[in-house]
C-alpha positions as CSV (number, residue, x, y, z in Angstrom):
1,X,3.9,75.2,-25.0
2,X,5.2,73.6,-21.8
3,X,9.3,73.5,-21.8
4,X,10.9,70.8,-20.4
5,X,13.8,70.6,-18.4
6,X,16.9,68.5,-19.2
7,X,20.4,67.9,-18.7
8,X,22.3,66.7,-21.8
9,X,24.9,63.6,-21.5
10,X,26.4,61.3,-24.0
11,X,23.9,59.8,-26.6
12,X,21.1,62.1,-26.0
13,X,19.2,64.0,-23.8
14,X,18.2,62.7,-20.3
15,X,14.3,63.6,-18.7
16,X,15.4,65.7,-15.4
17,X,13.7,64.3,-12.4
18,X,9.9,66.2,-12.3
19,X,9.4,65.1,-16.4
20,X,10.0,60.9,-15.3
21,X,6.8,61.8,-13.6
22,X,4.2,61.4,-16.8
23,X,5.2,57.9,-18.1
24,X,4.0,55.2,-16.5
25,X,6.6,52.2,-17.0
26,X,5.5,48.6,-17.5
27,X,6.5,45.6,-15.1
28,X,8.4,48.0,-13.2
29,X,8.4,49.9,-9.6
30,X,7.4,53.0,-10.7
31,X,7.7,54.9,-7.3
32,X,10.9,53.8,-6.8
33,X,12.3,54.3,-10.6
34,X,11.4,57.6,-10.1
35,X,13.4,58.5,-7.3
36,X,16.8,56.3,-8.8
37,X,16.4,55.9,-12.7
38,X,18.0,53.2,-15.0
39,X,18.2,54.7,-18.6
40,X,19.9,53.7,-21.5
41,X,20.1,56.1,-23.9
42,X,22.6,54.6,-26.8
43,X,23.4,51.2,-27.9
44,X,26.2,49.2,-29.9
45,X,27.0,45.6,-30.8
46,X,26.4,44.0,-27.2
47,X,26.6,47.2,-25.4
48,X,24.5,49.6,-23.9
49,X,25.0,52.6,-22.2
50,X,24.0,54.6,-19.7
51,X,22.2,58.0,-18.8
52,X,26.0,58.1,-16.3
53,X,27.6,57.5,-20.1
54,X,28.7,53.9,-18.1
55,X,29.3,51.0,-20.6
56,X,26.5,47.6,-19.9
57,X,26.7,44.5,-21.2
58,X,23.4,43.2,-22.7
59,X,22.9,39.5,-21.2
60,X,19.8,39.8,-22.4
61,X,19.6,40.8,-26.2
62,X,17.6,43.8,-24.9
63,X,14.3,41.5,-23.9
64,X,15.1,38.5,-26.1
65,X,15.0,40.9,-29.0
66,X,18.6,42.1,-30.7
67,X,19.9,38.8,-31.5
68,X,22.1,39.8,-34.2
69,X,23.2,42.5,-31.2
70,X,22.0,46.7,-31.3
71,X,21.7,49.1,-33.9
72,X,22.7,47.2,-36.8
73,X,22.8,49.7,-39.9
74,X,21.7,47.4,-42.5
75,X,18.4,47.2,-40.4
76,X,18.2,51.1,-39.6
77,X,19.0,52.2,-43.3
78,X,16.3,49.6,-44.1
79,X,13.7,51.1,-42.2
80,X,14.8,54.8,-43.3
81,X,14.2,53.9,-47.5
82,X,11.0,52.1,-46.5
83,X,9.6,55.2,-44.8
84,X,10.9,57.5,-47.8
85,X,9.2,55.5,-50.4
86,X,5.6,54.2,-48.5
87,X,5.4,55.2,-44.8
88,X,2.6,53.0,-44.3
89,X,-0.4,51.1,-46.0
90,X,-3.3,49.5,-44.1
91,X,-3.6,45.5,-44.6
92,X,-7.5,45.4,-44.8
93,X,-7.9,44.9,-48.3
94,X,-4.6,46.3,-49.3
95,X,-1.1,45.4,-49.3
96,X,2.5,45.9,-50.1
97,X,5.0,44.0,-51.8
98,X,7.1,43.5,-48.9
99,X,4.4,41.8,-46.8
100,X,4.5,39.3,-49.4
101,X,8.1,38.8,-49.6
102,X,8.7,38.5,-45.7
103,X,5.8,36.1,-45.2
104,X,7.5,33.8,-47.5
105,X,10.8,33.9,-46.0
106,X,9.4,33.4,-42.7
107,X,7.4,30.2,-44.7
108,X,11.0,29.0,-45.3
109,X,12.4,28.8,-42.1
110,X,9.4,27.6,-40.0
111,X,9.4,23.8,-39.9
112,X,7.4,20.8,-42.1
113,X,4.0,22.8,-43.4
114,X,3.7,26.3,-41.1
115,X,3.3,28.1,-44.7
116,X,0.5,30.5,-43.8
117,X,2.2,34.2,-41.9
118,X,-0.7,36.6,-40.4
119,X,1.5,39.8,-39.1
120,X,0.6,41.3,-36.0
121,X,2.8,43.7,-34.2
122,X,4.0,41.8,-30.5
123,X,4.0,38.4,-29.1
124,X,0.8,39.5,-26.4
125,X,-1.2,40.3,-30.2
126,X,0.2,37.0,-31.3
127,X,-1.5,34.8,-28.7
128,X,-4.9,36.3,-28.8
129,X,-4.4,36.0,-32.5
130,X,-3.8,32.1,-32.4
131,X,-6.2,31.5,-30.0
132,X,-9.0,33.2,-32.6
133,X,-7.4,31.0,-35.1
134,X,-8.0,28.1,-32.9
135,X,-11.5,29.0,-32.7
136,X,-12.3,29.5,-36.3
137,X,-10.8,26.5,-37.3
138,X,-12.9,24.1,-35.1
139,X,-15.9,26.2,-35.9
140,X,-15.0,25.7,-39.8
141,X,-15.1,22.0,-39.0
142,X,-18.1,21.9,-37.3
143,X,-16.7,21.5,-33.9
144,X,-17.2,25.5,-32.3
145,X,-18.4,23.8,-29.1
146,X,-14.8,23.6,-28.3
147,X,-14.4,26.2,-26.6
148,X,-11.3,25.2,-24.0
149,X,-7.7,26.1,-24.1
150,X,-5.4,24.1,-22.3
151,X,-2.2,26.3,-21.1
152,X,0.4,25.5,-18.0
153,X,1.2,26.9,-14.4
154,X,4.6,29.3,-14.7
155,X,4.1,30.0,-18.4
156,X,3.9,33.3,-20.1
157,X,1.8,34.1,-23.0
158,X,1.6,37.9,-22.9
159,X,-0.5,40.4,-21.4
160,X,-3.8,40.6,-23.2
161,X,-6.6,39.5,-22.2
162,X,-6.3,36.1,-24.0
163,X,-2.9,35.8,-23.3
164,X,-3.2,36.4,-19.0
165,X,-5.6,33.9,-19.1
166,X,-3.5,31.5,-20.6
167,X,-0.4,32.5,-18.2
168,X,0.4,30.6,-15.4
169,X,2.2,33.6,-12.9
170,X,0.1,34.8,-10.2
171,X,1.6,38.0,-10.7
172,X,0.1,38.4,-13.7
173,X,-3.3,37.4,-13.1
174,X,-4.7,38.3,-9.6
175,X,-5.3,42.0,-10.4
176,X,-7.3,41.0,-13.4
177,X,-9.6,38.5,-12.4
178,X,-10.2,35.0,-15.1
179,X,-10.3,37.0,-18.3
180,X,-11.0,34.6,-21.2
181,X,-13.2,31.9,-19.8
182,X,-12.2,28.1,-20.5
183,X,-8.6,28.2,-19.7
184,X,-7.1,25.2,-18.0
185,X,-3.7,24.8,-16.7
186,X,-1.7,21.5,-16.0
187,X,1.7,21.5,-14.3
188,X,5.0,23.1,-15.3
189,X,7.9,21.1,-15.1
190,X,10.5,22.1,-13.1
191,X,11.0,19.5,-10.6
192,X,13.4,19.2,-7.2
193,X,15.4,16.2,-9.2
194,X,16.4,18.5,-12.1
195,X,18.2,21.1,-10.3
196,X,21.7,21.8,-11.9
197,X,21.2,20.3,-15.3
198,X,21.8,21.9,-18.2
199,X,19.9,21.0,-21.1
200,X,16.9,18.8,-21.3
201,X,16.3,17.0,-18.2
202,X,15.9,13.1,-17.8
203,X,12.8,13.2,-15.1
204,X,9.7,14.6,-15.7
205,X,8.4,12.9,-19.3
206,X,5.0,12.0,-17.4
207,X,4.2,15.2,-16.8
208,X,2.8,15.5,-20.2
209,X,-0.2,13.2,-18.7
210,X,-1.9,16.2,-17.0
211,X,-2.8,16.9,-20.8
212,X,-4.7,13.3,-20.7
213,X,-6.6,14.3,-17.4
214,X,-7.8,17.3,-18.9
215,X,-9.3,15.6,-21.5
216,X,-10.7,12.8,-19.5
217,X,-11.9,15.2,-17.1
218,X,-13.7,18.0,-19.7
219,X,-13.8,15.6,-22.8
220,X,-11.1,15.7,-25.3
221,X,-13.8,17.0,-28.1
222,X,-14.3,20.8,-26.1
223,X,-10.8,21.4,-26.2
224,X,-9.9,23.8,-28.8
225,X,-5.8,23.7,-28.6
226,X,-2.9,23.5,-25.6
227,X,-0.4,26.5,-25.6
228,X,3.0,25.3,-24.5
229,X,6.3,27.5,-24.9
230,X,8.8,25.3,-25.7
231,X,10.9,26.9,-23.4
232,X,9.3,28.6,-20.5
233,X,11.5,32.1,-20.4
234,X,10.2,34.6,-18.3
235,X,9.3,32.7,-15.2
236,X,13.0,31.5,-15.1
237,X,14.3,28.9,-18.7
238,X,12.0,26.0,-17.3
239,X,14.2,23.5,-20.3
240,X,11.4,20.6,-21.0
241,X,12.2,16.7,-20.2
242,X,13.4,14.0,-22.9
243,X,10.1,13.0,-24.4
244,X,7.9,15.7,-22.8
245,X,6.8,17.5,-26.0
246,X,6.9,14.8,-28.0
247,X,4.0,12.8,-25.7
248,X,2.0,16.5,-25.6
249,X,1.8,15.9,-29.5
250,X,0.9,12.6,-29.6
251,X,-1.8,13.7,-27.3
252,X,-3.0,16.8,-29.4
253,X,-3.4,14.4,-32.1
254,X,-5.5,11.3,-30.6
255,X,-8.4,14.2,-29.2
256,X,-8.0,16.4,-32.4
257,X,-6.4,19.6,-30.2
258,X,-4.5,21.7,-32.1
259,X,-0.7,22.5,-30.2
260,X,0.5,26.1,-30.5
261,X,3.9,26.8,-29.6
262,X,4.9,30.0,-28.1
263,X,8.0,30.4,-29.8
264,X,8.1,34.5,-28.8
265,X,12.0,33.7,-26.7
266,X,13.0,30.8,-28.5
267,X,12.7,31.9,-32.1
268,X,15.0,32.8,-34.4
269,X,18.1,31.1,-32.9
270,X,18.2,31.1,-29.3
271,X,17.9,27.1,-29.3
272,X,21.1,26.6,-32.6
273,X,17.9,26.4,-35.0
274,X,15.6,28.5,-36.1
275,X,12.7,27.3,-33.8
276,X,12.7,25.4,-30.8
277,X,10.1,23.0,-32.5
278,X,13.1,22.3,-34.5
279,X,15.2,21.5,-31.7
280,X,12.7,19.3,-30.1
281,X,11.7,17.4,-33.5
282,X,8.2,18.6,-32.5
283,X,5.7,19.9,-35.3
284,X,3.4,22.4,-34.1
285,X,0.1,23.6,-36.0
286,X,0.6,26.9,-34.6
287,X,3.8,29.1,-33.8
288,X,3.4,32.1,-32.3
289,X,6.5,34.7,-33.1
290,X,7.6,38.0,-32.4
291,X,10.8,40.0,-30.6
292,X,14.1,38.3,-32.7
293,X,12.1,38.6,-35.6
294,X,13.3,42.3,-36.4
295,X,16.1,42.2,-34.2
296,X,13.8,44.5,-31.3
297,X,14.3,47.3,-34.6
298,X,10.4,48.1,-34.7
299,X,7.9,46.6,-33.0
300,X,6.3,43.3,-34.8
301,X,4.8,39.6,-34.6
302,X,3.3,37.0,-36.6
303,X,1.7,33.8,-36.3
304,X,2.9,30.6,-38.4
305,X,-0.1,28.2,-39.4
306,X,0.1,25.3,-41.4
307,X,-1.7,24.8,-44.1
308,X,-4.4,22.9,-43.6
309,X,-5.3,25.0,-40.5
310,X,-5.5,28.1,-42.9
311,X,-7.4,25.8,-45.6
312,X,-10.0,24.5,-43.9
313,X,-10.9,28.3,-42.1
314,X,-10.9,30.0,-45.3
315,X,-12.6,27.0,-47.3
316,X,-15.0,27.6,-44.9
317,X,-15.9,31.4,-45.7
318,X,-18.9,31.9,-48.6
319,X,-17.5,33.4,-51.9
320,X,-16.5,36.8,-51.9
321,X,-16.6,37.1,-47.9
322,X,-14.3,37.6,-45.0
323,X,-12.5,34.1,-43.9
324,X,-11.0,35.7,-40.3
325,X,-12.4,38.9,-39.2
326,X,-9.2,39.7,-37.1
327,X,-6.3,42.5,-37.4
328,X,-4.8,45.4,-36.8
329,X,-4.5,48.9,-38.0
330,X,-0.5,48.1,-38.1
331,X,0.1,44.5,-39.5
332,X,2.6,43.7,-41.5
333,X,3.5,47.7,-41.6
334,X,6.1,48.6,-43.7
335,X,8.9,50.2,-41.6
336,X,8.8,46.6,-39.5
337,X,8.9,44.5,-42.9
338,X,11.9,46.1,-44.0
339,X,13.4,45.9,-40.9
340,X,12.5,42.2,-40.6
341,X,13.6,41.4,-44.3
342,X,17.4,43.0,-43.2
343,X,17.6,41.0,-39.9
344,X,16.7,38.1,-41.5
345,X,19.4,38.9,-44.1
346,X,21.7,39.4,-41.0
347,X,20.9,35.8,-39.3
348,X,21.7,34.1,-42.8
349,X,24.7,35.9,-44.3
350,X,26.5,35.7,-40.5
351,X,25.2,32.3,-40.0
352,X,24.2,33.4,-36.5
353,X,21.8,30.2,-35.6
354,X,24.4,27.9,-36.5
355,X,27.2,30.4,-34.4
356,X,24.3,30.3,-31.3
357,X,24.6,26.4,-32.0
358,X,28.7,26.4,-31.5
359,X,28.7,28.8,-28.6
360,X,25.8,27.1,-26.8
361,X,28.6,24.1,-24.8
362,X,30.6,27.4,-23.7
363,X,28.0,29.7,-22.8
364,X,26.1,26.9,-20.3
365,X,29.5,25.3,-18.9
366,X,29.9,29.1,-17.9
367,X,26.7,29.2,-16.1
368,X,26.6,26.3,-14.3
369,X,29.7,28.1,-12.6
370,X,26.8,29.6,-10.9
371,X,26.3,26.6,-9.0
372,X,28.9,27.6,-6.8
373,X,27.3,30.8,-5.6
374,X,26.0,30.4,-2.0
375,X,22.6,32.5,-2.9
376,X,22.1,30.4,-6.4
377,X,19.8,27.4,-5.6
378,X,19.2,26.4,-9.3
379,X,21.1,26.9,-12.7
380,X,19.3,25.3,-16.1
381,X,19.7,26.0,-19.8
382,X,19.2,25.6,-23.3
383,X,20.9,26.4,-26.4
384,X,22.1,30.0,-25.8
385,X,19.1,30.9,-23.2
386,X,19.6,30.1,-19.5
387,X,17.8,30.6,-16.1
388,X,18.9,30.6,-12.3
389,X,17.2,30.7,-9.2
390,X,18.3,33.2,-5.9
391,X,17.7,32.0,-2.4
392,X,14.8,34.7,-1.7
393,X,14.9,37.0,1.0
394,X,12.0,37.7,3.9
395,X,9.8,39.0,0.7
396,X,9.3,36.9,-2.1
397,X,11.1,39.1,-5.3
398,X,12.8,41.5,-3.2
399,X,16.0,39.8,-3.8
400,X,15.7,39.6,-7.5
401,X,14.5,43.3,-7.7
402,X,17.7,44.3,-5.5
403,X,19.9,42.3,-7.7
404,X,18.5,43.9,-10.4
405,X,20.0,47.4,-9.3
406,X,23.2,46.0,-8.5
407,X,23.8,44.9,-12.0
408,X,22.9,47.9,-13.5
409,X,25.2,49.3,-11.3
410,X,27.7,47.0,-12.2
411,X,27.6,47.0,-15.9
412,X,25.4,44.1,-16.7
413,X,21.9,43.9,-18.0
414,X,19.8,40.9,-17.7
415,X,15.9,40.3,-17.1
416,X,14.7,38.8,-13.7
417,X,11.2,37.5,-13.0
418,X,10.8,37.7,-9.3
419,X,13.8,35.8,-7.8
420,X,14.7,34.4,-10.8
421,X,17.2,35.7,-13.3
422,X,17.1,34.9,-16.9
423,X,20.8,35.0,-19.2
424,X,20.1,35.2,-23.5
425,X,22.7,37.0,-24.8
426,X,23.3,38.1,-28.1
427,X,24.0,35.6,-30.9
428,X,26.6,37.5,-32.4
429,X,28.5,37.5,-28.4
430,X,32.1,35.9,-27.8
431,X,33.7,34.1,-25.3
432,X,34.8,37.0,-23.7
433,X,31.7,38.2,-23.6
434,X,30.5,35.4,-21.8
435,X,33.7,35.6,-19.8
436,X,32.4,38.8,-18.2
437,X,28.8,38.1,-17.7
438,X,29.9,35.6,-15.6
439,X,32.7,37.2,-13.6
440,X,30.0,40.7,-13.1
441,X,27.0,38.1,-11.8
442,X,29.4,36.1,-10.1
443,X,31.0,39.2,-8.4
444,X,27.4,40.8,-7.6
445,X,25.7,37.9,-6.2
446,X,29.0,36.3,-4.3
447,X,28.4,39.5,-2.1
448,X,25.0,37.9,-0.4
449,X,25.4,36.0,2.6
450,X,22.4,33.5,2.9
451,X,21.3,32.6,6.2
């Protein structure tokens, strides 16, 4: 057996230089990573730290994931009984108890009638998921010739199939050709006017009528459902206008379209609710869900349906036969229930939506301070979740990807999207907290001089 190599520093044991060679890292510069890594290797509260045993700040709640902040031990004992007493259990014609008991408590927090939970284990899994539900359901009614999906330029839905052809970043698509066939997109909604508002922005409501054109251009009747995060995260917190959402309902219900909200970044407190739809006033018939909902503790996502969604595909099925021939070998496994059951426990006994709520005014007054950097030529937010834009450099990205390092460097984790960078801290963060994201992004980007 092959020995590896490794030098041993604070929280475990760090990969010398020739073993980084075999894994292939996601959304990330491999060739370069290689030759300068960034590892973590132990975590605490709102901390990280590094493979230099350096002390980061998480401005990021991992990747919108450890809301209730890292390595919580009511979650981690939670997973260790679960695997001591039933290590797993498929969900094709079985169960366990647990399943059960999550599904209703996510029931009680999703808004008006989202009552039906089918577990799946990330937010990409989610998407495809919904959009199969979409399907089914029209074909249940008698409608499968809708076969469209409406989705927007800038958003994110994942990175399966279903979900890159919904997404609206070049980035993400040009490598991969259409994928799922039928996908329309209609504007985001970041506009010129909006720059520097924190919040939901005044200009932009009409927006919403791209929905109409789609439907008078393809016919309202072959469109199956629009997929809209309420806030679009990972191209940059694109917050939508007054009455936006709102209008995107009203038009999902005159054309019988179902709406889905991507609620993957926005879940589970980031907006001072539970769900974004909640902070809108805007009903979905579909909520997509995954990251916050286990505090990043084991991998796992659902899919929120209301009733009569769920009804009318399983009404559908003849007696005794499949309704939704859709899963996985892991859903709803039982290490991630537990763990979901305990953050959940978490978010209620520390009241942590209601703290994201008070800390919101704080956190985005100490963003817009951002305004003030030369190389910042946007700042926008919501709730505890907040985007800026950098002045880009002779190469689109190359800016945000240097930034990037400097953080690290610096002791300050965040996620960037090209020349955008993205601020979600943990819900359970102070002021002082807040105070030294700021001052460490205000330091690190004050040093550009833009031409």
């Amino acid at each position: 057996m092959a020995k590896t190599n490794r030098e041993s520093t604070e929280g475990g044991a760090v990969p010398a230089p020739a073993a980084l060679q075999h894994h292939w890292l996601p959304f990330t510069v491999n060739r370069d990573f290689k030759t300068d890594p960034r590892l973590f290797v132990r975590a605490e509260g709102v901390y990280f730290w590094n493979h230099r045993g350096d002390q980061v700040l998480d401005g990021c709640s991992g990747l919108f994931t450890c809301a209730a902040g890292h390595c919580r031990k009511e979650i981690s004992r939670a997973v260790a009984r679960q695997l001591e007493q039933l290590d797993y259990t498929p969900s094709f014609l079985r169960s366990h108890p647990l399943s059960f008991e999550l599904a209703e408590r996510i029931a009680a927090l999703t808004p008006a009638d989202l009552n039906r939970v089918f577990f799946v284990n990330s937010g990409s899994e989610a998407i495809d998921t919904a959009m199969k539900m979409c399907a089914a359901y029209h074909r249940a009614r008698g409608e499968g010739h809708r076969y469209m999906f409406v989705s927007r330029e800038r958003a994110y839905h994942g990175v399966n199939l279903g979900g890159t052809a919904l997404s609206g970043m070049v980035k993400n698509r040009e490598s991969f050709g259409p994928g799922v066939p039928g996908v329309v997109h209609i504007r985001h909604t970041w506009l010129p006017e909006n720059r520097f508002i924190m919040g939901q922005p005044q200009h932009g409501a009409e927006l919403a009528e791209d929905l109409q054109r789609m439907v008078d251009l393809y016919g309202g009747s072959n469109i199956a459902a629009c997929f809209i995060e309420p806030i679009a995260g990972s191209t940059g917190v694109l917050v939508p206008p007054k009455g936006y959402l709102q209008r995107i309902r009203e038009i999902c219900d005159a054309h019988n379209i179902l709406l889905v909200l991507d609620e993957v970044i926005c879940g589970f407190g980031r907006t001072g609710k539970a769900f974004a739809a909640q902070s809108f006033g805007v009903v979905p018939d579909i909520m997509t869900l995954a990251k916050a909902i286990t505090n990043g503790a084991q991998p796992m996502g659902a899919v929120a349906v209301r009733d009569e969604v769920y009804d009318t595909i399983v009404a559908a099925a003849p007696p005794g036969a499949v309704e939704l021939f859709h899963g996985y070998t892991f859903s709803a496994h039982p290490a991630a229930c537990a763990a979901s059951l305990a953050t959940l426990d978490i978010y209620q006994r520390e009241d942590l939506f209601s703290r994201a709520a008070e800390l919101s005014d704080y956190f985005l007054d100490s963003v817009s301070s951002l305004a003030d950097v030369p190389v910042i030529s946007d700042v926008r937010g919501f709730g505890m979740i907040a985007g800026f834009d950098l002045v880009p450099d002779a190469v689109p990205g190359a800016r945000g990807y240097e930034v990037q390092k400097r953080l690290f460097d610096a002791g300050l984790h965040i996620k960037t999207t090209g020349d955008a960078g993205i601020l979600a801290p943990p819900l359970i963060s102070e002021k002082r907290h807040i105070d030294a994201m700021l001052g460490t992004l205000s330091e690190v980007l004050g040093n550009y001089v833009v031409k």
